[in-house]
C-alpha positions in Angstrom: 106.5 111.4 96.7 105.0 109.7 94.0 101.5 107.9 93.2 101.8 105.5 95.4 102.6 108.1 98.1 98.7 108.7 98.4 97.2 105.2 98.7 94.2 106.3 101.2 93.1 108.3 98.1 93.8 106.1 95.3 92.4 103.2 96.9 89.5 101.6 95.2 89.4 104.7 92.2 89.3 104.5 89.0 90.2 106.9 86.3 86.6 107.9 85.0 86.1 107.2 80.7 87.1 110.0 78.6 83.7 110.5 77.6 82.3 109.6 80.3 78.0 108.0 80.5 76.2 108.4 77.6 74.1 111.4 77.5 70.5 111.0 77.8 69.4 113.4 74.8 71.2 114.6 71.7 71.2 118.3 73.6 73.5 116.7 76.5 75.4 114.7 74.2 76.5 117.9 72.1 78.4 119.0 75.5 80.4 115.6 75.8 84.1 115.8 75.1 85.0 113.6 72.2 87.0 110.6 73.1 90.7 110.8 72.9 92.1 109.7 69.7 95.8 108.3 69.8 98.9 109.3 67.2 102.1 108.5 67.4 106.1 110.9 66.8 109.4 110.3 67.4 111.5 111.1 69.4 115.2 112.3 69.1 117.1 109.1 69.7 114.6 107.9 66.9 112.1 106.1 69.9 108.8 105.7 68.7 106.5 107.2 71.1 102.2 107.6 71.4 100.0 110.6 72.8 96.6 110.9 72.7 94.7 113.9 71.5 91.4 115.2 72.7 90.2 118.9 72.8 90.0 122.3 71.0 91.5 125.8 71.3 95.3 126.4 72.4 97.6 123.4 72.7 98.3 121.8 76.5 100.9 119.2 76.8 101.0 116.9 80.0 103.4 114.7 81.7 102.7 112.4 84.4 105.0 110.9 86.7 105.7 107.1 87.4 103.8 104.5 88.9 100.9 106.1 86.7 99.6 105.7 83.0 98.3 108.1 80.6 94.8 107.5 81.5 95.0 108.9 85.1 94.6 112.1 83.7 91.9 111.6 81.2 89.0 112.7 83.4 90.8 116.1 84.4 91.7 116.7 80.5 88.4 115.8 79.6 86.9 118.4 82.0 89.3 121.3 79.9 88.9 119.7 76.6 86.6 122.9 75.5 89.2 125.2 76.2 92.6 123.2 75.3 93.5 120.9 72.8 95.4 118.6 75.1 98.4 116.3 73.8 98.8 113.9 77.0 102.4 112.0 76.3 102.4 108.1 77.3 105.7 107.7 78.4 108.7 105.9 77.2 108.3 102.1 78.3 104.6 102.3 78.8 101.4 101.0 76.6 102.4 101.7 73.1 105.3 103.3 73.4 108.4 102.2 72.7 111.6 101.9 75.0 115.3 102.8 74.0 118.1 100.8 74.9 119.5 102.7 77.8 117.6 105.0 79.8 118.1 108.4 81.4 116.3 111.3 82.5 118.0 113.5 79.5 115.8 110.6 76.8 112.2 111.9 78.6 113.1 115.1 78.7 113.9 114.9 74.7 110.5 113.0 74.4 108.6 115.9 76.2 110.5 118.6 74.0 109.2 116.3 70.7 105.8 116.4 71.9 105.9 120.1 72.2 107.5 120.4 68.5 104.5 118.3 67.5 101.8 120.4 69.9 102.8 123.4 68.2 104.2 127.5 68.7 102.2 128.5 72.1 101.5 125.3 73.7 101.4 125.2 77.4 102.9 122.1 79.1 101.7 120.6 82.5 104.1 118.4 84.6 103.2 116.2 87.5 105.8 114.5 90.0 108.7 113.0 88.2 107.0 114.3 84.9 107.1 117.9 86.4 110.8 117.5 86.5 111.1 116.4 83.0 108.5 119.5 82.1 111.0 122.0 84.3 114.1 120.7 82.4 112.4 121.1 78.8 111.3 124.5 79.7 114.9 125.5 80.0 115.2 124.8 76.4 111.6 125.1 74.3 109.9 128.0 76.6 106.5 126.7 76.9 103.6 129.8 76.6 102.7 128.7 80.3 104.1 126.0 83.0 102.4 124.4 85.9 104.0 121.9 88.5 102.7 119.9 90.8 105.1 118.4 92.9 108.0 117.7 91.5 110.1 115.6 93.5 113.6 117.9 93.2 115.9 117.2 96.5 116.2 120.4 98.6 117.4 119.4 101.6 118.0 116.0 100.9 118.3 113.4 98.9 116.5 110.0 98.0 119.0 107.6 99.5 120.3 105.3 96.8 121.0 102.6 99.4 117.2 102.6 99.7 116.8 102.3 95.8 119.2 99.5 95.4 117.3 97.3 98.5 114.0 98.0 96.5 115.8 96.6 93.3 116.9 94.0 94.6 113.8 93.2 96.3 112.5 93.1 93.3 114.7 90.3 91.6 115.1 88.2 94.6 110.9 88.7 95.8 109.0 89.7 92.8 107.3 92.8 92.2 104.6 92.6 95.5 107.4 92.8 97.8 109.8 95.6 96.2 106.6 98.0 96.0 105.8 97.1 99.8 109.9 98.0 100.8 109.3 101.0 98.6 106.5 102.4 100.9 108.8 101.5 104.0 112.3 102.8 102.8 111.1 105.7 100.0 107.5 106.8 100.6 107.4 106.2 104.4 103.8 108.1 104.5 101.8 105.1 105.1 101.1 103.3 108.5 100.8 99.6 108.3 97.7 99.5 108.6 96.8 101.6 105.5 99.6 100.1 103.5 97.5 96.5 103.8 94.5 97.9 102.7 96.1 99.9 99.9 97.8 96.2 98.6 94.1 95.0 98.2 93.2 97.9 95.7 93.4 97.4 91.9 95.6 100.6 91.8 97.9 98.2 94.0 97.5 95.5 91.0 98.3 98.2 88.2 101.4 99.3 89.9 103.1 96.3 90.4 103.8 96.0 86.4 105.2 99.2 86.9 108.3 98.2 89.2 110.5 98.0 86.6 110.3 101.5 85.1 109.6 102.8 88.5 113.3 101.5 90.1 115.3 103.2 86.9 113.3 106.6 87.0 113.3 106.6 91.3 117.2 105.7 90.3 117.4 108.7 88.3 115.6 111.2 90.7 118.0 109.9 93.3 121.1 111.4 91.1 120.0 115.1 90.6 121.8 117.5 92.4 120.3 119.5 95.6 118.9 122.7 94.5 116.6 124.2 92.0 118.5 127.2 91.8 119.8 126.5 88.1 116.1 127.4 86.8 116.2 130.7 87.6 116.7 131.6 84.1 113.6 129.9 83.2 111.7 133.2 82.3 107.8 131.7 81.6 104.9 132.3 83.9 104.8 129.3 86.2 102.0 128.4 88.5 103.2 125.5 91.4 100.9 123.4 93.3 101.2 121.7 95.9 98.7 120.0 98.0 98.7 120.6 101.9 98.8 116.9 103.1 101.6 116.3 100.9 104.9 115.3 102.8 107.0 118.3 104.0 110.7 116.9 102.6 109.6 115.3 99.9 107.0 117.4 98.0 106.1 120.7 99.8 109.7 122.0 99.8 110.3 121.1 96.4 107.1 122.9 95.6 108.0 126.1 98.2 111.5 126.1 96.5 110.9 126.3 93.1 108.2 129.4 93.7 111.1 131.2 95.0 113.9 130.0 92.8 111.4 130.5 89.7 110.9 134.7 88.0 107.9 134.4 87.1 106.4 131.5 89.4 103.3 131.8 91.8 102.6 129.2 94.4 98.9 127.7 94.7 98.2 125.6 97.7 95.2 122.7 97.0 93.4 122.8 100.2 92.6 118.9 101.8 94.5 117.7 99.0 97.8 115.6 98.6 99.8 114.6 95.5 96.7 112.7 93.4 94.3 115.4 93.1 93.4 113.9 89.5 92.4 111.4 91.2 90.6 112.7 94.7 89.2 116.7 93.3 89.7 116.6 89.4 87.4 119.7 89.2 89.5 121.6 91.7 92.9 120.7 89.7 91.2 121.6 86.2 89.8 125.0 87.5 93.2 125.7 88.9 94.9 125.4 85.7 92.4 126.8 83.7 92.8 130.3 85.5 96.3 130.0 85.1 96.2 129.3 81.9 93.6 131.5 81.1 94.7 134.7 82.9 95.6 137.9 80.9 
């Protein structure tokens, strides 16, 4: 459901420098994207939160799920920085942002709608997994100029079972970190065979996750808790664009994604062919043309 969902394709990557090789000439070097630069707002419980800037033209907010960072998405953001000035949130709890004493989905949702405040009138917002959930729920309230969701992880026909959350947790206190993300792949992801989960837990994506566990078991807690249905959107009157990759899980991700095109007015449905739920990661120059259309269509 998540990042760690698509280990095959996450194994052995690495997010690619915002700026990428230095250019050879001064010619080439006038078409590189400036490097991010990082800025900090707050929130509305008074949180102290970072983003990084890089870009020009209309604002483009993003949100990225858990068991990821900020920096997964630089090389996609970095391909649409001529077009959009992007404001890429790091998430409560992560790198230099701050934490608040008791979480719930309602704080990142309050964080998101901030971000917007700061991005501007007309910004566009971008949502991925867990953070396309957070970008849905803000969109009920601060209509963004456009929406796109890739996979969020909404329960349609069923839920995340909270005895499975609660074994992973207390994996974690009893094991350490190593073993609660290897009981998440058996008892919440269940995509990988054992083979590929082995080879996965020699990657450095592996490495980066496990200092994640701890944000990961209150926001998989969370997820857990929402009810069945997107049908309360349907109010949510802004032109939407879902993806949804076609190796991505059926229960987990493609009927969220199938759902929400439905449940959605003004929502269209793109399917990313040979792709699963990292395409940042695996074709980051299919998933930035894909939004750039949308986001660019009259």
């Amino acid at each position: 459901m998540l990042s760690a969902g698509a280990a095959l394709m996450l194994a052995g990557c690495s997010t690619p420098s915002a700026t990428g090789p230095r250019a050879a000439s001064d010619e080439a070097s006038k078409h590189e994207p400036k490097a991010f630069t990082q800025h900090r707002f707050t929130s509305a419980d008074g949180t102290s939160l970072s983003y990084f800037r890089q870009g020009q033209g209309p604002a483009l907010v993003w949100v990225y799920g858990t068991l990821s960072t900020w920096g997964d998405w630089r090389d996609v953001a970095s391909r649409l920085s001529p077009h959009f000035t992007h404001f890429v949130l790091e998430r409560r709890g992560r790198g230099s942002s701050a934490d608040g004493t008791a979480y719930a989905l309602e704080r990142e949702v309050e964080d998101v709608l901030a971000l917007m405040q700061e991005a501007g009138p007309g910004a566009s917002l971008f949502g991925h997994s867990l953070g396309g959930i957070l970008a849905l729920e803000a969109a009920t309230r601060r209509p963004p100029a456009r929406l796109v969701l890739y996979e969020p992880p909404f329960p349609i026909s069923q839920r995340i079972a909270r005895e499975a959350v609660e074994l992973v947790r207390t994996t974690w206190k009893r094991e350490g970190p190593d073993a609660a993300l290897v009981a998440a792949q058996h008892h919440i992801f269940r995509m990988l065979t054992p083979e590929q989960l082995e080879a996965f837990r020699q990657t450095p994506q592996w490495a980066k996750q496990l200092g994640m566990m701890e944000t990961f078991l209150r926001e998989i807690g969370a997820v857990a808790d929402l009810p069945l249905g997107v049908e309360r959107f349907g109010a949510v009157d802004t032109a939407t664009l879902v993806l949804l990759g076609d190796q991505s899980p059926h229960v987990l991700l493609a009927e969220p994604a199938q759902a929400l095109a439905k449940a959605l007015p003004h929502a269209s449905l793109r399917v990313l062919l040979g792709q699963g739920h990292v395409a940042h990661v695996s074709a980051p120059g299919l998933l930035a043309r894909e939004v750039e259309a949308f986001l660019t269509a009259r």
